[in-house]
MIRO-467644 format. One record per atom (N, C-alpha, C, O): z, x, y; atom name; residue number from 1. Coordinates in steps of 0.1 Angstrom, whole numbers. Atoms other than C-alpha are relative to their C-alpha. Example, Ala and Ser with C-alpha at 12.3 -4.5 7.8 and 13.67 -1.06 7.14 Angstrom:
2
<pt Z="0" X="9" Y="-12" atom="N" nr="1"/>
<pt Z="78" X="123" Y="-45" atom="CA" nr="1"/>
<pt Z="0" X="9" Y="12" atom="C" nr="1"/>
<pt Z="7" X="19" Y="12" atom="O" nr="1"/>
<pt Z="0" X="-9" Y="-11" atom="N" nr="2"/>
<pt Z="71" X="137" Y="-11" atom="CA" nr="2"/>
<pt Z="8" X="-8" Y="11" atom="C" nr="2"/>
<pt Z="9" X="-3" Y="22" atom="O" nr="2"/>
//
This chain:
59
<pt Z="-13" X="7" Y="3" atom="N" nr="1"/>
<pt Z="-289" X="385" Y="158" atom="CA" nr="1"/>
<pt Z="9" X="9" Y="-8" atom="C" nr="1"/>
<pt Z="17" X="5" Y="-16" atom="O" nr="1"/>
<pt Z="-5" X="-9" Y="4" atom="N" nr="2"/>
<pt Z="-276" X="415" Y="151" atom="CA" nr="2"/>
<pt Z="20" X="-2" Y="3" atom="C" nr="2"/>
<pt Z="29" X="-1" Y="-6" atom="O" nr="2"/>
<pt Z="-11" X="3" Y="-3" atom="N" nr="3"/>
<pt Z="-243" X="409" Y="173" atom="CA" nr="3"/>
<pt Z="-1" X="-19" Y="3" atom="C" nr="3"/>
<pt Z="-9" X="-28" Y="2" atom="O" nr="3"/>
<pt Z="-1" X="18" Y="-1" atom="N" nr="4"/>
<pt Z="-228" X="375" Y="179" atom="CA" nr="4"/>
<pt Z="-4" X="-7" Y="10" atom="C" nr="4"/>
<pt Z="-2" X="-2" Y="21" atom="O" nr="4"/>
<pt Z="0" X="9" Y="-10" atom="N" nr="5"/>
<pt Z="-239" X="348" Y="197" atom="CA" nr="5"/>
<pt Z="-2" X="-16" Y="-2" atom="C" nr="5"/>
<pt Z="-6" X="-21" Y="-12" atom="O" nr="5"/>
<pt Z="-9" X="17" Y="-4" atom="N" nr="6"/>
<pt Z="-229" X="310" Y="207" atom="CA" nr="6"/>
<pt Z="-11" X="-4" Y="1" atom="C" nr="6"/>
<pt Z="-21" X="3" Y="4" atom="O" nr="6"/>
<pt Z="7" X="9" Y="-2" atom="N" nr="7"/>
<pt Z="-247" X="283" Y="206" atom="CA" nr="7"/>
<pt Z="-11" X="0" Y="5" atom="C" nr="7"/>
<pt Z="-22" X="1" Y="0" atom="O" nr="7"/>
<pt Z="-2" X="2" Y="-15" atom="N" nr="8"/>
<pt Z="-251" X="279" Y="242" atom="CA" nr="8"/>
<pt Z="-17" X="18" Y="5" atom="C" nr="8"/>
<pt Z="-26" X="21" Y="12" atom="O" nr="8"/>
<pt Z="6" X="-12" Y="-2" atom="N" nr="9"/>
<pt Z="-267" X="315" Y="240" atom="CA" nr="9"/>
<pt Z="-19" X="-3" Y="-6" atom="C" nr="9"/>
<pt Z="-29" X="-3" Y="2" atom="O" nr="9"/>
<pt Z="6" X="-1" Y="8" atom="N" nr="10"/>
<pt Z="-292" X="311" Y="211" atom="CA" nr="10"/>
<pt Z="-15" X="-15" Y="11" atom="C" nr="10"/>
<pt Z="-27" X="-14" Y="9" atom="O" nr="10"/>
<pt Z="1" X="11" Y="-1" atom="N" nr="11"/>
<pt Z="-303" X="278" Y="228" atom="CA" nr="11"/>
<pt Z="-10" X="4" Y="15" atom="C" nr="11"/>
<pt Z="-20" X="-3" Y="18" atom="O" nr="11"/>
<pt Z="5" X="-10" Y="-14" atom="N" nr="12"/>
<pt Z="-313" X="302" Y="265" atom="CA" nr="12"/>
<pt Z="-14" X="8" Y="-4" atom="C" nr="12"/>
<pt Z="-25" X="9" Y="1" atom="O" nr="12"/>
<pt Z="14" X="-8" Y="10" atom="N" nr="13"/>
<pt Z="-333" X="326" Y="238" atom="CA" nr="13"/>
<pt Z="-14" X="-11" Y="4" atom="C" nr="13"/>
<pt Z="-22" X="-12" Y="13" atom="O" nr="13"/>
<pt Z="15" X="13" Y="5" atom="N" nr="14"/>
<pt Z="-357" X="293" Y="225" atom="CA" nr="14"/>
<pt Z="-1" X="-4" Y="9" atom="C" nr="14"/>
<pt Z="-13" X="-2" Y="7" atom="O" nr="14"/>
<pt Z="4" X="1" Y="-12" atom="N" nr="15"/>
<pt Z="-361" X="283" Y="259" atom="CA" nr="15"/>
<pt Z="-5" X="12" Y="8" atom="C" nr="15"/>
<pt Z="-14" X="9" Y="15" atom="O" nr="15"/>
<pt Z="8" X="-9" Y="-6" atom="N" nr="16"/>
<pt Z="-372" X="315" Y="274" atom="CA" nr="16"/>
<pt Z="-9" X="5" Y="-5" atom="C" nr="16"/>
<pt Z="-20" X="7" Y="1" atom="O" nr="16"/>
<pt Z="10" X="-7" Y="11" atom="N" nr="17"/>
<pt Z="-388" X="331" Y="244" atom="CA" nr="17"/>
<pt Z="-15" X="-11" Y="-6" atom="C" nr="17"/>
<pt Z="-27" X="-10" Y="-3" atom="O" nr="17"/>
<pt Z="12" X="13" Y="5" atom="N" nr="18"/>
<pt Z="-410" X="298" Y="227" atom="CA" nr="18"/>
<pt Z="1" X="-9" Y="9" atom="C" nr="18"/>
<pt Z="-10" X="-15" Y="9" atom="O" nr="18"/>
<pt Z="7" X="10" Y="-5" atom="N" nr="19"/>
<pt Z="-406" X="272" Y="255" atom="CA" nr="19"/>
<pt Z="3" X="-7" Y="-8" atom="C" nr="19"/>
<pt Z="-6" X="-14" Y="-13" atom="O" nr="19"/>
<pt Z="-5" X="11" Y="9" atom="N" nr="20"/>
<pt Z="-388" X="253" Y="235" atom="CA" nr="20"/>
<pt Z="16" X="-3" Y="2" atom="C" nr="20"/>
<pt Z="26" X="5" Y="3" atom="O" nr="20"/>
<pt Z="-12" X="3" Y="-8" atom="N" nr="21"/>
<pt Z="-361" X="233" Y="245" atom="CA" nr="21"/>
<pt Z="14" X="-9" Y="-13" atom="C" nr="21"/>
<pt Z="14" X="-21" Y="-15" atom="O" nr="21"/>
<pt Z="-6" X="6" Y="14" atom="N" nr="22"/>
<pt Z="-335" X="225" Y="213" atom="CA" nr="22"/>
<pt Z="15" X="-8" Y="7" atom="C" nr="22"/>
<pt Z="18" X="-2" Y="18" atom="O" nr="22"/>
<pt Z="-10" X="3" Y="-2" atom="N" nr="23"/>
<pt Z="-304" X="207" Y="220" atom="CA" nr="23"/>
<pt Z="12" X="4" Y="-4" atom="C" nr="23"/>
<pt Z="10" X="11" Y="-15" atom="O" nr="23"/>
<pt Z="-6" X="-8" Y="2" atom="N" nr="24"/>
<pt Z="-271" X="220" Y="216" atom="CA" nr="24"/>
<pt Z="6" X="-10" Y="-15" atom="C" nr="24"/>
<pt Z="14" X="-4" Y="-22" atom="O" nr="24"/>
<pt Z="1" X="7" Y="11" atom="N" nr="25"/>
<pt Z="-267" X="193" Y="187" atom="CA" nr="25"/>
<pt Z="-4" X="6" Y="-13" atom="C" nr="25"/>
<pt Z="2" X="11" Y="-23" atom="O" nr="25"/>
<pt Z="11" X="-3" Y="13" atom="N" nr="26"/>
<pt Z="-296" X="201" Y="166" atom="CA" nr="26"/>
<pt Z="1" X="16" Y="-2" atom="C" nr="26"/>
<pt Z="-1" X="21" Y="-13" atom="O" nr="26"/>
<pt Z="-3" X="-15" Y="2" atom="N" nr="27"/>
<pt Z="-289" X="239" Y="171" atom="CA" nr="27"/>
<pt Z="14" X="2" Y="-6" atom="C" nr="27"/>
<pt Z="16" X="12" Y="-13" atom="O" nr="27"/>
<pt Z="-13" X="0" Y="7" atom="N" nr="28"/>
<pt Z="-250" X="233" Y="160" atom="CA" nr="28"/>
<pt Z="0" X="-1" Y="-17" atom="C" nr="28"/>
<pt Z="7" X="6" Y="-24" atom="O" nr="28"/>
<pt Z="4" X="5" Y="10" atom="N" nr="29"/>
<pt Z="-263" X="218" Y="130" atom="CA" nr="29"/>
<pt Z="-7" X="4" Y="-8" atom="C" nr="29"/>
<pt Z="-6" X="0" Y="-20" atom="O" nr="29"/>
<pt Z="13" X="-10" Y="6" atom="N" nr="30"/>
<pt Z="-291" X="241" Y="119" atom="CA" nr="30"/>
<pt Z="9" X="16" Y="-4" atom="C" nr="30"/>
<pt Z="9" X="23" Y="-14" atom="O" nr="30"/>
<pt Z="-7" X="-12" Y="0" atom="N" nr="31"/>
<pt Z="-268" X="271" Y="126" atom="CA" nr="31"/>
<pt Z="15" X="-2" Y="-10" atom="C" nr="31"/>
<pt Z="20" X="8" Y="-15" atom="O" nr="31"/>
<pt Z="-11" X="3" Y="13" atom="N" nr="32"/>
<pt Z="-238" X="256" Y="101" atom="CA" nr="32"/>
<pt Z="-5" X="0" Y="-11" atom="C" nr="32"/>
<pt Z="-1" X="6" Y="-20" atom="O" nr="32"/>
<pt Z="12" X="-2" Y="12" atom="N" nr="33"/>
<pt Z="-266" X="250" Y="77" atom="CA" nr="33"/>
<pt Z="2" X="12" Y="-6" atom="C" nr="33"/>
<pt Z="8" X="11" Y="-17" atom="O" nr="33"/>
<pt Z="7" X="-10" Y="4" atom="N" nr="34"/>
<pt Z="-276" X="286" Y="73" atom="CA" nr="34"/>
<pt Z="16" X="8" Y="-1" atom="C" nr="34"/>
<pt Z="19" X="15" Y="-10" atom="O" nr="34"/>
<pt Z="-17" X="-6" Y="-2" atom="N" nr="35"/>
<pt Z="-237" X="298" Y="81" atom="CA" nr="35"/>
<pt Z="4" X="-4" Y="-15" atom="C" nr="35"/>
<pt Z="9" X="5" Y="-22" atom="O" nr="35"/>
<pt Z="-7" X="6" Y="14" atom="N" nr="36"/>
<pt Z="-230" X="272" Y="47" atom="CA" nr="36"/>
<pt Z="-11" X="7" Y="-12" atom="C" nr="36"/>
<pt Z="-5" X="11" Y="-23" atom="O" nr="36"/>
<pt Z="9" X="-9" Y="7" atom="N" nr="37"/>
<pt Z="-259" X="289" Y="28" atom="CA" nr="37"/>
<pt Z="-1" X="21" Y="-2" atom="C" nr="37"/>
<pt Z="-8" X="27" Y="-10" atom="O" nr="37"/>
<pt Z="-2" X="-8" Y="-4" atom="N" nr="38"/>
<pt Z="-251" X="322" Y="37" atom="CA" nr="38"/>
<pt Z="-5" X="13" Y="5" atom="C" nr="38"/>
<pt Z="-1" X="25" Y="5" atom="O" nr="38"/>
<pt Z="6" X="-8" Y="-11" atom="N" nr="39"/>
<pt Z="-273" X="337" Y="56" atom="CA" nr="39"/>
<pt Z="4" X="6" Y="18" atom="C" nr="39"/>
<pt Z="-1" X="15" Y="24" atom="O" nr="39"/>
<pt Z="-7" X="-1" Y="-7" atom="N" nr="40"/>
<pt Z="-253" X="336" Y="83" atom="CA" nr="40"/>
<pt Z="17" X="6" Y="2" atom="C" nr="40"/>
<pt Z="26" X="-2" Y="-1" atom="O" nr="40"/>
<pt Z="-16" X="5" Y="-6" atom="N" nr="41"/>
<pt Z="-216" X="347" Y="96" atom="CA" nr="41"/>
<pt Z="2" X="-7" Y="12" atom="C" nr="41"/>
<pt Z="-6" X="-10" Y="21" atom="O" nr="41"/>
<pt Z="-6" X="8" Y="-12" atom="N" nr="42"/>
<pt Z="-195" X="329" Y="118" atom="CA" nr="42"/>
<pt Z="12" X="5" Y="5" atom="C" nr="42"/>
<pt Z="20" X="6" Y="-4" atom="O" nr="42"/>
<pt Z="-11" X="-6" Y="-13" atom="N" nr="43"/>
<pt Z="-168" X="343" Y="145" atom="CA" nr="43"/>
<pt Z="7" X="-14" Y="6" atom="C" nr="43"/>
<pt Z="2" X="-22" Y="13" atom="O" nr="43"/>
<pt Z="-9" X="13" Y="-13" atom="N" nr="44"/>
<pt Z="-141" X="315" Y="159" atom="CA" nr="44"/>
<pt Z="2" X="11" Y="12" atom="C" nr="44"/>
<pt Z="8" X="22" Y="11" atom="O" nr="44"/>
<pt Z="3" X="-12" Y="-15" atom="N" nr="45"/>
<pt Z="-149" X="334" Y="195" atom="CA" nr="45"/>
<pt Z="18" X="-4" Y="0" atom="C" nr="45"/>
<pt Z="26" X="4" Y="-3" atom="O" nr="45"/>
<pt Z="-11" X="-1" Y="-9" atom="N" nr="46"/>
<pt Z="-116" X="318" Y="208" atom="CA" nr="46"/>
<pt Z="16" X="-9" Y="-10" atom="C" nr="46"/>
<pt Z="27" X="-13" Y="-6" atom="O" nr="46"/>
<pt Z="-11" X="5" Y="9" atom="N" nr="47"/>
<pt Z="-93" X="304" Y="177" atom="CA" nr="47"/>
<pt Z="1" X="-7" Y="-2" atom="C" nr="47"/>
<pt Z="9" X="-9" Y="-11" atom="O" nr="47"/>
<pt Z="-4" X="12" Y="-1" atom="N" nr="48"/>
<pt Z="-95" X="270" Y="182" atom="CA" nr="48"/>
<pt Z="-12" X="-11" Y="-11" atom="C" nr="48"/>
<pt Z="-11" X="-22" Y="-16" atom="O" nr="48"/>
<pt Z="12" X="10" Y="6" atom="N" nr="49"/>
<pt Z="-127" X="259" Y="165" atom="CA" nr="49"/>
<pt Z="-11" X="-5" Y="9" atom="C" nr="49"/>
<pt Z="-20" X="-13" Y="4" atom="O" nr="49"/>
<pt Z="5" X="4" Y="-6" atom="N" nr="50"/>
<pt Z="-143" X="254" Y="194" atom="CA" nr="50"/>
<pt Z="-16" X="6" Y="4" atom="C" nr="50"/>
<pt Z="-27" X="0" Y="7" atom="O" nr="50"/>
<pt Z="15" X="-11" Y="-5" atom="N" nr="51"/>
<pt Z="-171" X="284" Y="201" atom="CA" nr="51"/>
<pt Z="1" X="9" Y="-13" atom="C" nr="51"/>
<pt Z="10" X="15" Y="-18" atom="O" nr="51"/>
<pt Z="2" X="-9" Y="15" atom="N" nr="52"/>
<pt Z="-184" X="302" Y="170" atom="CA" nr="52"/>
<pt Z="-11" X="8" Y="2" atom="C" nr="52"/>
<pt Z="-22" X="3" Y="3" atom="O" nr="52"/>
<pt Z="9" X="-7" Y="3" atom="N" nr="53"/>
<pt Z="-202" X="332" Y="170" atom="CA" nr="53"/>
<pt Z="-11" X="7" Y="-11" atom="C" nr="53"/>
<pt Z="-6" X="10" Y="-22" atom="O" nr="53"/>
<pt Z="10" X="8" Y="12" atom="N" nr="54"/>
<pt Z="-233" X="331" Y="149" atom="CA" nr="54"/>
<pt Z="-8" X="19" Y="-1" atom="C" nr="54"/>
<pt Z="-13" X="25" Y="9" atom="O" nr="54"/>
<pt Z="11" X="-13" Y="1" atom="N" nr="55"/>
<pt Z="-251" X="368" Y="133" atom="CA" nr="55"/>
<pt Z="-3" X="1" Y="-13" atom="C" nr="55"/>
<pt Z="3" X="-7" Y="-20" atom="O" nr="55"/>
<pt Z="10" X="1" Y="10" atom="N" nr="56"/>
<pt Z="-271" X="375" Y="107" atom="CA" nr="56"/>
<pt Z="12" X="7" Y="-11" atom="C" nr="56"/>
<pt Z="19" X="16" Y="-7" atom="O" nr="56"/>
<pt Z="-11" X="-10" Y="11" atom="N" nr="57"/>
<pt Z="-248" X="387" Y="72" atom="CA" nr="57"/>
<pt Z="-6" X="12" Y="-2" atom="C" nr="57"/>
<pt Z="-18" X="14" Y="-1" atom="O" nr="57"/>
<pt Z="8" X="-14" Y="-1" atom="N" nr="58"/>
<pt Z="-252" X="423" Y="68" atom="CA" nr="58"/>
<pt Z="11" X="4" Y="-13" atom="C" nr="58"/>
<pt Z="22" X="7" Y="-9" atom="O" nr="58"/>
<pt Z="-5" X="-2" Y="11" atom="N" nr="59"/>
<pt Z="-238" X="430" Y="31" atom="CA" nr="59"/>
<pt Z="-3" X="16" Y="-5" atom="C" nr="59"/>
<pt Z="1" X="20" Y="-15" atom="O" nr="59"/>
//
């Protein structure tokens, strides 16, 4: 999670990688979490608020 990635992406991973199938819900939600805690940054991919790019903080 070095570079950014969406949702939509993250969501392809845990289905390919564990076979695990998360909704794009419960992964929005988990990933704001850790974004509001700050373990995370966040990228507005396209300005609007709509697609956010999600990578690990690197301080």
């Amino acid at each position: 999670m070095l570079e950014g990635q969406t949702v939509g992406h993250l969501i392809e991973y845990c289905e390919e990688k564990y076979n695990r199938e998360l909704n794009s819900q419960e992964a929005s939600r988990e990933l704001r979490r850790l974004y509001q805690k700050g373990i995370l940054d966040r990228e507005d991919k396209f300005g609007n608020g709509s697609v956010y790019l999600y990578k690990l903080k690197t301080d």
